[in-house]
C-alpha positions in Angstrom: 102.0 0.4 -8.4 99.8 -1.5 -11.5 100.7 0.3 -14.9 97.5 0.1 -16.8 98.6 -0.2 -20.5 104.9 15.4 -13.9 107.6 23.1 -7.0 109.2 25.6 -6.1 110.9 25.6 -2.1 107.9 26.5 0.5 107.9 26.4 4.2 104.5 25.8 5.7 102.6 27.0 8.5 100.8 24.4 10.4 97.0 24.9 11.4 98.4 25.9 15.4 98.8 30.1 14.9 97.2 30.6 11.3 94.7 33.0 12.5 97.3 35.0 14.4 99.2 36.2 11.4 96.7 36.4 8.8 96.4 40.0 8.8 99.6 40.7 8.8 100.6 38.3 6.2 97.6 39.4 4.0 99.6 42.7 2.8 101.0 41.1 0.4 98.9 38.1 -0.5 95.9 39.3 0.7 91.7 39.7 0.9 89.7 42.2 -0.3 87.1 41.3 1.8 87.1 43.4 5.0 84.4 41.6 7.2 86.1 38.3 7.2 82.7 36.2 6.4 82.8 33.8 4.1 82.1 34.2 0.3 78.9 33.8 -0.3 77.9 30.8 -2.1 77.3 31.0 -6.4 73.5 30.0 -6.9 74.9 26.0 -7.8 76.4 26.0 -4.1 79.6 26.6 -5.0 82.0 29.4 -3.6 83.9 31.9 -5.6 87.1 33.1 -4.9 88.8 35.5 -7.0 92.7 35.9 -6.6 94.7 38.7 -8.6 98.7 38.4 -8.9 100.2 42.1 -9.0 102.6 44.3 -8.3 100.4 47.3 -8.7 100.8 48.0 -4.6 105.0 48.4 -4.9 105.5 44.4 -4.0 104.3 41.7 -5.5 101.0 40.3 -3.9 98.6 37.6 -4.7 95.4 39.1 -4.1 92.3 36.9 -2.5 88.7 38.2 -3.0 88.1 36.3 0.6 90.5 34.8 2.8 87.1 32.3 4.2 84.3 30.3 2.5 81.9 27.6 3.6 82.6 23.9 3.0 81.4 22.3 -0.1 82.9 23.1 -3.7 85.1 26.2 -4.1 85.9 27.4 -7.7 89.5 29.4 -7.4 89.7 31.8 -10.5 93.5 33.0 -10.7 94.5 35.7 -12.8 98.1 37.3 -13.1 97.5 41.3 -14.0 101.3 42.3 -13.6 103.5 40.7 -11.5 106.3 38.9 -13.2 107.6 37.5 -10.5 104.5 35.0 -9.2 103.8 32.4 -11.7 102.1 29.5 -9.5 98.7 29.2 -7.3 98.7 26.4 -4.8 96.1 25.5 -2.3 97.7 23.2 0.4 96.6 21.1 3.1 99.0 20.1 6.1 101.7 19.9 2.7 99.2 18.3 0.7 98.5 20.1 -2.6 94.9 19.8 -3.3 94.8 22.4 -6.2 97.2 24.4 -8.0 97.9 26.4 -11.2 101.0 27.7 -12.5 103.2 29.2 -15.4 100.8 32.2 -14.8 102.1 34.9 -17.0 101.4 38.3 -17.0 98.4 39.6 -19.2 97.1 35.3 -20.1 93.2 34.9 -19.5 92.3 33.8 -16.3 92.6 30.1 -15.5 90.1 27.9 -12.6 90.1 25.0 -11.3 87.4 23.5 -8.5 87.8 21.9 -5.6 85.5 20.3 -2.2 87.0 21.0 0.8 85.9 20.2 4.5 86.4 22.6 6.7 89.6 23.4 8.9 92.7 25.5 8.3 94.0 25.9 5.0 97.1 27.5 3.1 97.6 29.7 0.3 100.8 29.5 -1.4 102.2 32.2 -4.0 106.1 31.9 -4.3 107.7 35.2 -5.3 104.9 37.1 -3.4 106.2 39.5 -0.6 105.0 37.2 1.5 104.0 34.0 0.1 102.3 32.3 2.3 98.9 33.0 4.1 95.8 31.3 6.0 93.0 30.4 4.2 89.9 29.1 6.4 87.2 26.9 5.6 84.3 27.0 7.8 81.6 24.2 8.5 82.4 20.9 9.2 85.9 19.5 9.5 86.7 16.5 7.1 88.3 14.4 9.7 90.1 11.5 9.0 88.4 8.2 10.3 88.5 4.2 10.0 91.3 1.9 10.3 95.1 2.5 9.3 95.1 0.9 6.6 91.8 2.7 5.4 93.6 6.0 5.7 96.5 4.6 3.6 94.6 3.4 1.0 92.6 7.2 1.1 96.0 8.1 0.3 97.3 6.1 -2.6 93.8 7.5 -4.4 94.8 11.2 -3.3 98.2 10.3 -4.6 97.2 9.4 -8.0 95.1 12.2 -8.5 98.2 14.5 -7.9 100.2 12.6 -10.5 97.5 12.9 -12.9 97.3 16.3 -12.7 101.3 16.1 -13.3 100.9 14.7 -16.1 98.4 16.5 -17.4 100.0 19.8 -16.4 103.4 18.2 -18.2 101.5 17.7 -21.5 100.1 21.2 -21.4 104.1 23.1 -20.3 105.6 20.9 -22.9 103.0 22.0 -26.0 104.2 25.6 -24.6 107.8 24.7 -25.2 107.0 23.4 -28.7 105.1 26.5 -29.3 108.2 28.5 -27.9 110.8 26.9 -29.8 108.4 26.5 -33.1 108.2 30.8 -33.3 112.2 30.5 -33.3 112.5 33.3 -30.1 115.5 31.3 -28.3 115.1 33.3 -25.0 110.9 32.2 -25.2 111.9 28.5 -25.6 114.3 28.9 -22.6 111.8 30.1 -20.3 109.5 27.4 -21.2 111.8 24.8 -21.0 112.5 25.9 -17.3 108.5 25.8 -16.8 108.1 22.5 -18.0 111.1 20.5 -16.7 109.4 20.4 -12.7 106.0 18.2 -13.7 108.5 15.2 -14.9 110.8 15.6 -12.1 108.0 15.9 -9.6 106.6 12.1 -10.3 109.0 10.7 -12.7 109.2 7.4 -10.0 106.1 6.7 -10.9 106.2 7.0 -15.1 109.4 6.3 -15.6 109.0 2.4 -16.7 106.5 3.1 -19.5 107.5 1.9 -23.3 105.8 2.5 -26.5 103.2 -0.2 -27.4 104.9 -3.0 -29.9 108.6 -2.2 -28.9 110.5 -4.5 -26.9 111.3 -2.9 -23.5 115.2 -3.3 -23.4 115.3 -1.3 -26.2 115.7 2.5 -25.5 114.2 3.3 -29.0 110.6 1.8 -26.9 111.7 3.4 -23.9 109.9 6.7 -22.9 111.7 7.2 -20.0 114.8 7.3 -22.5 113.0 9.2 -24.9 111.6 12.0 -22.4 114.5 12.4 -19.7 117.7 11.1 -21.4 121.0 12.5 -20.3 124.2 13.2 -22.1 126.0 10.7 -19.2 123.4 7.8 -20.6 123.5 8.7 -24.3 122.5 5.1 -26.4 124.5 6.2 -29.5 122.1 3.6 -31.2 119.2 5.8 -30.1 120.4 8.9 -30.3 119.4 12.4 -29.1 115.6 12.5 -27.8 113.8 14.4 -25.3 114.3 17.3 -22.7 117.8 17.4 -22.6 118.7 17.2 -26.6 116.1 20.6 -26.5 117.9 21.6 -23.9 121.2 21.5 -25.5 119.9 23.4 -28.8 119.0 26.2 -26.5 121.3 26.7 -23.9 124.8 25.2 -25.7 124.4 26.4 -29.1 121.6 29.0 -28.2 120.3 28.6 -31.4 116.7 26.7 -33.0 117.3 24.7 -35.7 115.4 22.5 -37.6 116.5 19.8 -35.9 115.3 21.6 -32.9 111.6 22.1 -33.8 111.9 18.1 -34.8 113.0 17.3 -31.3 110.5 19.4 -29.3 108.0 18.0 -31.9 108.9 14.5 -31.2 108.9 15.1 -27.4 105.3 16.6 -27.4 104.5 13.6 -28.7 105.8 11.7 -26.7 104.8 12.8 -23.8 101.1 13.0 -24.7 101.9 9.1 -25.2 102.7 8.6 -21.7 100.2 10.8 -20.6 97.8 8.0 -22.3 99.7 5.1 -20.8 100.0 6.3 -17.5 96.7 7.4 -16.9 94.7 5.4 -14.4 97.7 4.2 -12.6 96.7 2.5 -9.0 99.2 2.3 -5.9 99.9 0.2 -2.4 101.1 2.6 0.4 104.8 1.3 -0.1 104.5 2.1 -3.8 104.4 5.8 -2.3 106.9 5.7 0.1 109.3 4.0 -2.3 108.6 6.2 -4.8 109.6 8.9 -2.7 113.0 7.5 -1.6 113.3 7.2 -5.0 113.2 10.7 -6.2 115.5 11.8 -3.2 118.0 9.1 -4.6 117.6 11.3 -7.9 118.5 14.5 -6.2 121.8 12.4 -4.4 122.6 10.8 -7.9 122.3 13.5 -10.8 121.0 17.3 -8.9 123.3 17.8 -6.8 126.4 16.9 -9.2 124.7 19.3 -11.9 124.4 15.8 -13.9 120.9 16.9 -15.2 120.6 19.9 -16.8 124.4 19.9 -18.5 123.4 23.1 -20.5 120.7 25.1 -18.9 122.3 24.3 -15.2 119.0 24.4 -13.7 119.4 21.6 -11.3 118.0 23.1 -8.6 114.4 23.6 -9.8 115.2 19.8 -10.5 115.9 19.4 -7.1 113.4 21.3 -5.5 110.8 19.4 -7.7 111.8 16.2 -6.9 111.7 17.1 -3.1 108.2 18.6 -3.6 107.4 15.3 -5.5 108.8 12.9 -2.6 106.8 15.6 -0.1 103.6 14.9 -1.8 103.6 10.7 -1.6 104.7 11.4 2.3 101.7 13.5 2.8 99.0 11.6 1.7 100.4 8.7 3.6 100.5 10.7 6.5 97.4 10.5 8.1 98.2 6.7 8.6 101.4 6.9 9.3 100.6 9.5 12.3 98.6 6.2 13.6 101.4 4.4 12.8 104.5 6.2 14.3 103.5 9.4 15.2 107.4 10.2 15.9 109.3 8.9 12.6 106.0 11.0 11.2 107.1 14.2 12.9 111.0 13.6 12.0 110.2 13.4 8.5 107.9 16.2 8.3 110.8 18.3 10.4 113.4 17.0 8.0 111.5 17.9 4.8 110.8 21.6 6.2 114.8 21.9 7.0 115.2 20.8 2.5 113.0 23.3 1.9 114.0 26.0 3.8 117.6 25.4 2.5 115.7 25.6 -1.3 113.8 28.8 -0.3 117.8 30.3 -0.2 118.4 30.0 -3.7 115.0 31.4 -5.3 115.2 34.1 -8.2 112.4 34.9 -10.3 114.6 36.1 -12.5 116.6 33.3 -13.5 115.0 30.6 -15.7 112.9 28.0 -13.8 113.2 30.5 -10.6 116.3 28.9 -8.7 119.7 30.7 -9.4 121.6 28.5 -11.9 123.8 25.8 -10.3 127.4 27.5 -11.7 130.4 25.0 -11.5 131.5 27.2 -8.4 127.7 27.5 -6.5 128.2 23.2 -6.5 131.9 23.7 -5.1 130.8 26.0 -2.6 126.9 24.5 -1.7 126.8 21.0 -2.9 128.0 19.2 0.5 125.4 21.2 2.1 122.7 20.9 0.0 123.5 16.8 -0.4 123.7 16.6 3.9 120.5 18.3 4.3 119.1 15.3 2.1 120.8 12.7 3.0 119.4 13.7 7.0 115.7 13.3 5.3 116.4 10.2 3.6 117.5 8.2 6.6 113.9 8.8 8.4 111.9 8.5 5.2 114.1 5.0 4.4 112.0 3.7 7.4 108.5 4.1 6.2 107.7 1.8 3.1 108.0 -1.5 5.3 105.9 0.3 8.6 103.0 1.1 5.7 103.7 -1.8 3.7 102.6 -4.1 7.5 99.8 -1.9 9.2 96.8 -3.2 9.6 
Protein backbone atom coordinates (compact mmCIF):
# COMPACT_ATOMS: atom_id res chain seq x y z
CA UNK A 1 0.00 0.00 0.00
CA UNK A 2 1.30 3.99 -0.40
CA UNK A 3 0.84 5.78 3.14
CA UNK A 4 -0.02 9.32 2.19
CA UNK A 5 1.57 11.45 4.90
CA UNK A 6 -10.64 0.30 12.30
CA UNK A 7 -17.57 -7.69 13.47
CA UNK A 8 -19.26 -9.71 15.10
CA UNK A 9 -19.29 -13.93 13.70
CA UNK A 10 -22.04 -14.16 10.68
CA UNK A 11 -22.73 -16.91 8.38
CA UNK A 12 -24.07 -15.80 5.03
CA UNK A 13 -26.54 -16.88 2.69
CA UNK A 14 -25.50 -16.85 -0.92
CA UNK A 15 -27.85 -15.20 -3.62
CA UNK A 16 -28.93 -19.29 -4.72
CA UNK A 17 -32.26 -19.75 -2.23
CA UNK A 18 -32.64 -16.06 -0.73
CA UNK A 19 -36.19 -15.72 -1.97
CA UNK A 20 -37.13 -19.11 -0.49
CA UNK A 21 -36.71 -18.22 3.10
CA UNK A 22 -37.36 -14.68 3.21
CA UNK A 23 -40.66 -14.97 4.77
CA UNK A 24 -39.81 -17.12 7.05
CA UNK A 25 -36.72 -15.36 8.17
CA UNK A 26 -38.52 -11.95 8.16
CA UNK A 27 -40.25 -12.80 11.71
CA UNK A 28 -37.77 -11.60 13.29
CA UNK A 29 -35.85 -9.23 11.13
CA UNK A 30 -38.50 -8.43 9.03
CA UNK A 31 -40.73 -5.90 6.50
CA UNK A 32 -43.59 -4.09 7.11
CA UNK A 33 -44.41 -3.92 3.77
CA UNK A 34 -46.92 -6.60 2.78
CA UNK A 35 -47.08 -6.29 -1.09
CA UNK A 36 -43.46 -6.97 -1.62
CA UNK A 37 -42.97 -3.89 -4.22
CA UNK A 38 -40.31 -1.87 -3.95
CA UNK A 39 -40.17 1.39 -1.85
CA UNK A 40 -41.10 3.93 -3.64
CA UNK A 41 -38.53 6.41 -4.65
CA UNK A 42 -38.08 10.02 -2.28
CA UNK A 43 -38.81 12.94 -4.82
CA UNK A 44 -34.51 13.20 -5.32
CA UNK A 45 -34.62 9.48 -6.62
CA UNK A 46 -33.48 8.06 -3.78
CA UNK A 47 -35.15 5.06 -1.80
CA UNK A 48 -36.09 5.04 1.83
CA UNK A 49 -35.80 2.33 4.02
CA UNK A 50 -36.70 2.55 7.46
CA UNK A 51 -35.38 -0.28 9.88
CA UNK A 52 -36.54 -0.47 13.77
CA UNK A 53 -34.48 -2.74 16.26
CA UNK A 54 -36.96 -4.10 19.03
CA UNK A 55 -37.94 -6.48 21.10
CA UNK A 56 -41.49 -5.14 21.47
CA UNK A 57 -42.73 -8.65 19.48
CA UNK A 58 -41.14 -11.13 22.56
CA UNK A 59 -37.65 -11.62 20.35
CA UNK A 60 -35.53 -9.31 19.26
CA UNK A 61 -36.08 -8.22 15.57
CA UNK A 62 -34.73 -5.78 13.24
CA UNK A 63 -37.58 -4.43 11.57
CA UNK A 64 -37.32 -3.36 7.57
CA UNK A 65 -39.98 -0.90 6.25
CA UNK A 66 -39.37 -2.98 2.74
CA UNK A 67 -37.45 -5.87 2.19
CA UNK A 68 -37.09 -4.49 -2.03
CA UNK A 69 -36.22 -1.15 -3.62
CA UNK A 70 -35.17 -0.06 -7.12
CA UNK A 71 -31.52 0.43 -8.06
CA UNK A 72 -30.06 3.82 -7.72
CA UNK A 73 -29.32 5.47 -4.18
CA UNK A 74 -30.92 3.94 -1.11
CA UNK A 75 -30.81 6.02 2.21
CA UNK A 76 -31.05 3.18 5.23
CA UNK A 77 -32.34 5.10 8.49
CA UNK A 78 -31.68 2.66 11.59
CA UNK A 79 -33.13 3.30 14.74
CA UNK A 80 -32.82 0.97 17.99
CA UNK A 81 -36.36 1.55 20.01
CA UNK A 82 -35.65 -1.33 22.65
CA UNK A 83 -33.76 -4.13 22.00
CA UNK A 84 -30.56 -4.39 23.93
CA UNK A 85 -29.31 -7.08 22.40
CA UNK A 86 -28.84 -5.78 18.50
CA UNK A 87 -26.35 -3.04 18.35
CA UNK A 88 -25.06 -3.27 14.54
CA UNK A 89 -26.79 -2.74 10.94
CA UNK A 90 -24.91 -4.18 8.09
CA UNK A 91 -25.78 -4.33 4.49
CA UNK A 92 -23.73 -7.11 2.68
CA UNK A 93 -22.92 -8.14 -0.67
CA UNK A 94 -21.59 -11.84 -1.43
CA UNK A 95 -19.55 -10.88 2.27
CA UNK A 96 -18.78 -7.62 1.11
CA UNK A 97 -19.96 -4.93 3.59
CA UNK A 98 -21.21 -2.02 1.58
CA UNK A 99 -22.85 -0.11 4.54
CA UNK A 100 -23.06 -0.54 8.14
CA UNK A 101 -23.86 1.17 11.48
CA UNK A 102 -23.33 0.00 14.81
CA UNK A 103 -23.05 0.63 18.77
CA UNK A 104 -26.82 1.25 18.26
CA UNK A 105 -28.16 1.73 21.74
CA UNK A 106 -31.42 1.72 22.88
CA UNK A 107 -33.38 5.12 22.92
CA UNK A 108 -30.03 7.22 20.68
CA UNK A 109 -31.55 9.26 17.65
CA UNK A 110 -31.69 7.56 14.57
CA UNK A 111 -28.51 7.24 12.51
CA UNK A 112 -28.34 6.93 8.13
CA UNK A 113 -26.08 6.40 5.94
CA UNK A 114 -26.59 6.15 1.83
CA UNK A 115 -25.71 3.91 -0.49
CA UNK A 116 -26.05 3.07 -4.71
CA UNK A 117 -26.64 -0.26 -5.30
CA UNK A 118 -27.20 -2.32 -8.70
CA UNK A 119 -29.54 -4.59 -8.54
CA UNK A 120 -29.29 -8.44 -7.51
CA UNK A 121 -29.59 -10.26 -4.23
CA UNK A 122 -28.65 -8.60 -1.24
CA UNK A 123 -28.23 -9.39 2.73
CA UNK A 124 -29.33 -7.85 5.79
CA UNK A 125 -27.36 -8.53 8.76
CA UNK A 126 -28.55 -7.77 12.52
CA UNK A 127 -26.49 -10.02 15.09
CA UNK A 128 -28.42 -10.75 18.29
CA UNK A 129 -31.75 -10.72 16.20
CA UNK A 130 -33.83 -13.92 16.45
CA UNK A 131 -32.81 -14.50 13.24
CA UNK A 132 -30.21 -12.33 11.98
CA UNK A 133 -29.90 -12.68 8.79
CA UNK A 134 -32.46 -12.01 5.86
CA UNK A 135 -32.72 -11.26 1.89
CA UNK A 136 -32.87 -7.95 0.83
CA UNK A 137 -33.57 -7.51 -3.02
CA UNK A 138 -32.65 -4.92 -5.37
CA UNK A 139 -34.56 -4.70 -8.49
CA UNK A 140 -33.46 -3.17 -11.90
CA UNK A 141 -30.34 -3.73 -13.44
CA UNK A 142 -27.67 -6.00 -12.05
CA UNK A 143 -24.16 -4.24 -11.50
CA UNK A 144 -22.20 -7.02 -13.09
CA UNK A 145 -18.76 -7.15 -12.89
CA UNK A 146 -16.87 -6.64 -16.35
CA UNK A 147 -13.36 -5.87 -18.00
CA UNK A 148 -10.13 -7.63 -17.48
CA UNK A 149 -8.74 -9.40 -14.23
CA UNK A 150 -6.76 -7.07 -13.39
CA UNK A 151 -9.52 -4.35 -13.84
CA UNK A 152 -11.70 -6.11 -11.28
CA UNK A 153 -8.75 -6.18 -8.81
CA UNK A 154 -7.96 -2.82 -9.01
CA UNK A 155 -12.19 -2.23 -8.54
CA UNK A 156 -11.30 -3.86 -5.52
CA UNK A 157 -8.33 -2.22 -3.86
CA UNK A 158 -10.71 1.17 -4.31
CA UNK A 159 -13.78 -0.75 -2.56
CA UNK A 160 -11.13 -1.76 -0.06
CA UNK A 161 -10.11 1.53 0.94
CA UNK A 162 -13.38 2.84 1.27
CA UNK A 163 -14.12 0.09 3.93
CA UNK A 164 -10.96 1.05 5.93
CA UNK A 165 -11.92 4.55 5.85
CA UNK A 166 -15.02 4.09 7.14
CA UNK A 167 -13.01 2.01 9.98
CA UNK A 168 -11.27 4.62 10.84
CA UNK A 169 -13.75 6.96 10.90
CA UNK A 170 -16.09 4.65 12.88
CA UNK A 171 -12.80 4.08 15.36
CA UNK A 172 -12.51 7.89 15.91
CA UNK A 173 -16.18 8.22 16.62
CA UNK A 174 -16.23 4.57 19.38
CA UNK A 175 -13.13 5.93 20.83
CA UNK A 176 -14.56 9.82 21.65
CA UNK A 177 -17.47 7.46 23.29
CA UNK A 178 -14.94 5.75 25.49
CA UNK A 179 -13.40 9.12 26.55
CA UNK A 180 -16.79 10.33 27.17
CA UNK A 181 -17.56 7.06 29.20
CA UNK A 182 -14.51 6.99 31.24
CA UNK A 183 -14.50 11.13 31.61
CA UNK A 184 -18.33 10.75 33.61
CA UNK A 185 -16.34 8.31 35.95
CA UNK A 186 -19.29 5.34 35.51
CA UNK A 187 -16.62 2.31 35.34
CA UNK A 188 -19.28 -0.17 34.07
CA UNK A 189 -20.06 2.75 31.01
CA UNK A 190 -16.38 2.88 30.12
CA UNK A 191 -16.30 -0.99 30.02
CA UNK A 192 -18.91 -1.19 27.55
CA UNK A 193 -17.42 1.24 25.42
CA UNK A 194 -14.18 -0.03 25.53
CA UNK A 195 -15.59 -3.38 24.20
CA UNK A 196 -17.41 -1.22 21.35
CA UNK A 197 -14.46 0.42 20.20
CA UNK A 198 -11.64 -2.20 20.39
CA UNK A 199 -13.20 -4.15 16.84
CA UNK A 200 -12.56 -1.00 14.21
CA UNK A 201 -8.58 -1.18 15.10
CA UNK A 202 -8.51 -4.86 15.06
CA UNK A 203 -10.63 -5.01 11.83
CA UNK A 204 -7.77 -3.05 9.66
CA UNK A 205 -5.01 -2.59 11.90
CA UNK A 206 -2.53 -4.29 8.86
CA UNK A 207 -3.19 -1.55 7.09
CA UNK A 208 -2.46 1.53 9.83
CA UNK A 209 -0.29 -0.07 11.83
CA UNK A 210 3.14 1.65 10.44
CA UNK A 211 1.96 5.25 10.92
CA UNK A 212 4.33 7.62 13.26
CA UNK A 213 3.73 11.01 14.48
CA UNK A 214 5.13 13.79 12.14
CA UNK A 215 8.82 15.00 13.34
CA UNK A 216 9.57 11.77 15.43
CA UNK A 217 11.95 9.37 14.35
CA UNK A 218 10.17 6.05 13.52
CA UNK A 219 12.29 3.57 15.70
CA UNK A 220 11.19 5.32 18.48
CA UNK A 221 7.93 4.00 20.09
CA UNK A 222 7.27 7.52 21.69
CA UNK A 223 6.54 8.47 17.42
CA UNK A 224 5.00 5.21 17.00
CA UNK A 225 1.18 5.16 16.89
CA UNK A 226 0.83 1.74 16.47
CA UNK A 227 2.72 1.68 20.00
CA UNK A 228 0.80 4.41 21.21
CA UNK A 229 -2.89 3.00 20.14
CA UNK A 230 -2.47 -0.97 20.45
CA UNK A 231 0.45 -1.50 22.92
CA UNK A 232 0.46 -4.67 25.06
CA UNK A 233 1.67 -5.50 28.47
CA UNK A 234 4.05 -8.41 26.61
CA UNK A 235 5.71 -5.31 24.52
CA UNK A 236 5.73 -2.68 27.29
CA UNK A 237 8.87 0.00 26.17
CA UNK A 238 9.49 0.95 29.80
CA UNK A 239 11.05 4.08 28.16
CA UNK A 240 7.64 4.84 26.74
CA UNK A 241 5.51 3.79 29.10
CA UNK A 242 1.74 3.01 29.32
CA UNK A 243 -0.36 4.50 26.24
CA UNK A 244 -3.30 3.40 24.46
CA UNK A 245 -6.19 0.75 24.59
CA UNK A 246 -4.66 -1.57 26.75
CA UNK A 247 -3.28 0.91 29.60
CA UNK A 248 -7.44 2.02 29.63
CA UNK A 249 -8.03 -1.23 29.64
CA UNK A 250 -6.15 -2.09 32.64
CA UNK A 251 -7.68 1.04 34.73
CA UNK A 252 -10.99 -0.58 34.11
CA UNK A 253 -10.98 -4.03 34.18
CA UNK A 254 -7.76 -4.76 36.77
CA UNK A 255 -8.22 -2.02 39.14
CA UNK A 256 -11.93 -1.31 38.11
CA UNK A 257 -11.44 2.01 39.06
CA UNK A 258 -11.00 5.76 36.85
CA UNK A 259 -8.51 7.75 37.94
CA UNK A 260 -6.94 10.64 36.83
CA UNK A 261 -4.53 8.99 35.23
CA UNK A 262 -7.29 7.25 33.51
CA UNK A 263 -9.16 10.20 31.89
CA UNK A 264 -5.37 11.34 30.78
CA UNK A 265 -4.93 8.13 29.03
CA UNK A 266 -8.29 7.87 27.20
CA UNK A 267 -7.65 11.67 26.53
CA UNK A 268 -4.33 11.05 25.01
CA UNK A 269 -5.70 7.99 22.98
CA UNK A 270 -8.54 10.14 21.46
CA UNK A 271 -6.06 12.05 20.24
CA UNK A 272 -4.21 9.96 18.94
CA UNK A 273 -6.24 8.19 17.09
CA UNK A 274 -7.90 11.25 15.39
CA UNK A 275 -4.06 11.62 14.38
CA UNK A 276 -3.96 8.53 12.50
CA UNK A 277 -7.22 8.95 11.24
CA UNK A 278 -5.47 12.22 9.48
CA UNK A 279 -2.44 10.28 8.37
CA UNK A 280 -4.15 7.43 7.12
CA UNK A 281 -6.62 8.89 5.19
CA UNK A 282 -6.37 8.47 1.47
CA UNK A 283 -4.41 5.44 1.65
CA UNK A 284 -4.12 3.52 -1.98
CA UNK A 285 -3.49 -0.38 -2.42
CA UNK A 286 -2.07 -3.18 -5.10
CA UNK A 287 -4.27 -6.43 -4.97
CA UNK A 288 -1.38 -8.20 -2.94
CA UNK A 289 -1.41 -5.34 -0.45
CA UNK A 290 -4.94 -6.87 0.33
CA UNK A 291 -4.26 -10.29 0.35
CA UNK A 292 -1.24 -9.78 2.60
CA UNK A 293 -2.92 -7.69 4.67
CA UNK A 294 -5.30 -10.36 5.30
CA UNK A 295 -2.74 -13.06 6.10
CA UNK A 296 -1.65 -10.71 8.25
CA UNK A 297 -4.48 -10.14 10.60
CA UNK A 298 -5.05 -14.13 10.71
CA UNK A 299 -1.32 -14.18 11.88
CA UNK A 300 -2.65 -11.82 14.71
CA UNK A 301 -5.38 -14.13 15.72
CA UNK A 302 -2.53 -17.21 15.73
CA UNK A 303 -0.05 -14.88 17.65
CA UNK A 304 -1.87 -12.84 20.50
CA UNK A 305 -6.17 -13.96 20.32
CA UNK A 306 -5.99 -17.09 20.67
CA UNK A 307 -3.31 -17.18 23.68
CA UNK A 308 -5.56 -14.35 25.43
CA UNK A 309 -2.32 -12.18 24.78
CA UNK A 310 -4.50 -9.09 23.94
CA UNK A 311 -6.93 -8.16 26.15
CA UNK A 312 -4.82 -9.27 29.56
CA UNK A 313 -7.63 -7.50 31.70
CA UNK A 314 -10.93 -7.31 29.96
CA UNK A 315 -10.31 -10.97 28.35
CA UNK A 316 -12.22 -10.06 25.38
CA UNK A 317 -10.03 -11.74 22.83
CA UNK A 318 -12.59 -13.07 20.99
CA UNK A 319 -14.37 -9.97 19.73
CA UNK A 320 -10.58 -9.44 18.84
CA UNK A 321 -10.65 -12.41 16.94
CA UNK A 322 -13.78 -12.26 15.36
CA UNK A 323 -12.81 -8.76 14.12
CA UNK A 324 -9.73 -9.58 12.76
CA UNK A 325 -11.36 -12.47 10.72
CA UNK A 326 -14.15 -10.10 9.58
CA UNK A 327 -11.23 -7.68 8.63
CA UNK A 328 -9.11 -10.44 6.67
CA UNK A 329 -12.88 -11.46 5.15
CA UNK A 330 -13.36 -8.03 3.82
CA UNK A 331 -9.79 -7.58 1.73
CA UNK A 332 -10.77 -11.35 0.33
CA UNK A 333 -14.01 -10.13 -0.86
CA UNK A 334 -13.30 -7.25 -2.78
CA UNK A 335 -10.58 -9.27 -4.46
CA UNK A 336 -12.87 -11.76 -5.20
CA UNK A 337 -14.38 -10.96 -8.22
CA UNK A 338 -10.84 -11.35 -9.81
CA UNK A 339 -9.82 -13.94 -8.16
CA UNK A 340 -13.04 -16.08 -9.29
CA UNK A 341 -11.36 -15.34 -12.94
CA UNK A 342 -8.34 -16.30 -11.47
CA UNK A 343 -8.83 -19.67 -9.63
CA UNK A 344 -12.28 -20.09 -9.31
CA UNK A 345 -11.39 -23.21 -6.89
CA UNK A 346 -8.70 -21.82 -4.25
CA UNK A 347 -11.71 -18.88 -4.46
CA UNK A 348 -14.35 -21.29 -3.26
CA UNK A 349 -11.91 -22.98 -0.59
CA UNK A 350 -11.33 -19.83 1.01
CA UNK A 351 -14.76 -18.64 1.02
CA UNK A 352 -15.75 -22.30 2.54
CA UNK A 353 -12.96 -21.97 4.97
CA UNK A 354 -13.85 -18.42 6.21
CA UNK A 355 -17.67 -19.55 6.64
CA UNK A 356 -16.36 -22.73 8.85
CA UNK A 357 -14.23 -19.50 11.31
CA UNK A 358 -17.28 -17.91 11.50
CA UNK A 359 -19.61 -20.41 12.21
CA UNK A 360 -17.19 -21.61 15.04
CA UNK A 361 -17.40 -17.61 16.26
CA UNK A 362 -21.22 -17.54 15.96
CA UNK A 363 -20.78 -20.34 19.13
CA UNK A 364 -19.47 -18.07 21.54
CA UNK A 365 -21.91 -14.85 20.99
CA UNK A 366 -23.46 -13.13 24.22
CA UNK A 367 -24.98 -9.92 24.09
CA UNK A 368 -24.56 -9.83 27.40
CA UNK A 369 -21.07 -9.88 27.95
CA UNK A 370 -18.90 -6.84 26.99
CA UNK A 371 -18.00 -6.58 23.30
CA UNK A 372 -20.71 -9.56 22.72
CA UNK A 373 -18.41 -12.76 22.68
CA UNK A 374 -18.29 -14.61 26.18
CA UNK A 375 -14.98 -13.64 27.85
CA UNK A 376 -11.97 -15.87 26.97
CA UNK A 377 -11.59 -17.34 30.86
CA UNK A 378 -8.14 -19.04 31.48
CA UNK A 379 -10.14 -22.40 31.35
CA UNK A 380 -12.52 -21.50 27.87
CA UNK A 381 -8.60 -21.22 26.19
CA UNK A 382 -7.71 -24.65 27.91
CA UNK A 383 -10.68 -26.19 26.75
CA UNK A 384 -11.30 -24.24 23.04
CA UNK A 385 -8.12 -22.73 22.03
CA UNK A 386 -6.71 -25.80 19.84
CA UNK A 387 -9.99 -25.75 18.20
CA UNK A 388 -10.43 -22.35 17.63
CA UNK A 389 -6.42 -21.94 16.45
CA UNK A 390 -7.14 -25.36 13.79
CA UNK A 391 -10.10 -23.87 12.33
CA UNK A 392 -7.60 -20.94 11.40
CA UNK A 393 -4.80 -22.33 10.72
CA UNK A 394 -7.21 -24.53 7.86
CA UNK A 395 -8.07 -20.88 6.36
CA UNK A 396 -4.75 -19.56 6.38
CA UNK A 397 -3.10 -22.36 4.25
CA UNK A 398 -5.68 -21.47 1.13
CA UNK A 399 -5.57 -17.71 1.75
CA UNK A 400 -1.37 -18.01 1.95
CA UNK A 401 -1.80 -18.78 -1.82
CA UNK A 402 -3.53 -15.76 -3.10
CA UNK A 403 -1.16 -12.58 -2.80
CA UNK A 404 1.28 -13.92 -5.55
CA UNK A 405 -1.90 -15.38 -8.02
CA UNK A 406 -3.29 -11.42 -7.70
CA UNK A 407 0.01 -9.95 -7.45
CA UNK A 408 0.69 -11.86 -11.51
CA UNK A 409 -2.83 -11.65 -13.31
CA UNK A 410 -3.13 -9.82 -16.05
Amino acid sequence: MTHHPSRRARTTLGAVGLAGVLVASLAACSSDSSSGDPAPAASGGVSKVDVTLTSASGSDACDLSTASVPAGPVTFTVTNKDSAAISEFELLSDDRIVGEKENLAPGLAPVSFTVTLGGGQYQVYCPGAQNDTVAFTVTGKAATPTGSTQALLQDGTQGYGDYVDGQVAGMVTAVGALKTAVDSGDVAAAQQAYGQARPFYEKVESDVEGFTLPGTDPTDNSGNLDYLIDMRASNLDPAVGWHGFHAVERDLFQKKAITTGTKKLAAELDTNVGKLAELSKGLTYKPEDLANGAAGLLEEVQANKIKGEEELYSHIDLVDFASNVEGAEQAFAYLKPGLEKIDPDLTDTVSTRFDDVKTLLAGYEDPDAVGGYTTYTAALKASDSAKLSQAVQALQEPLSKIAEKVATAQ
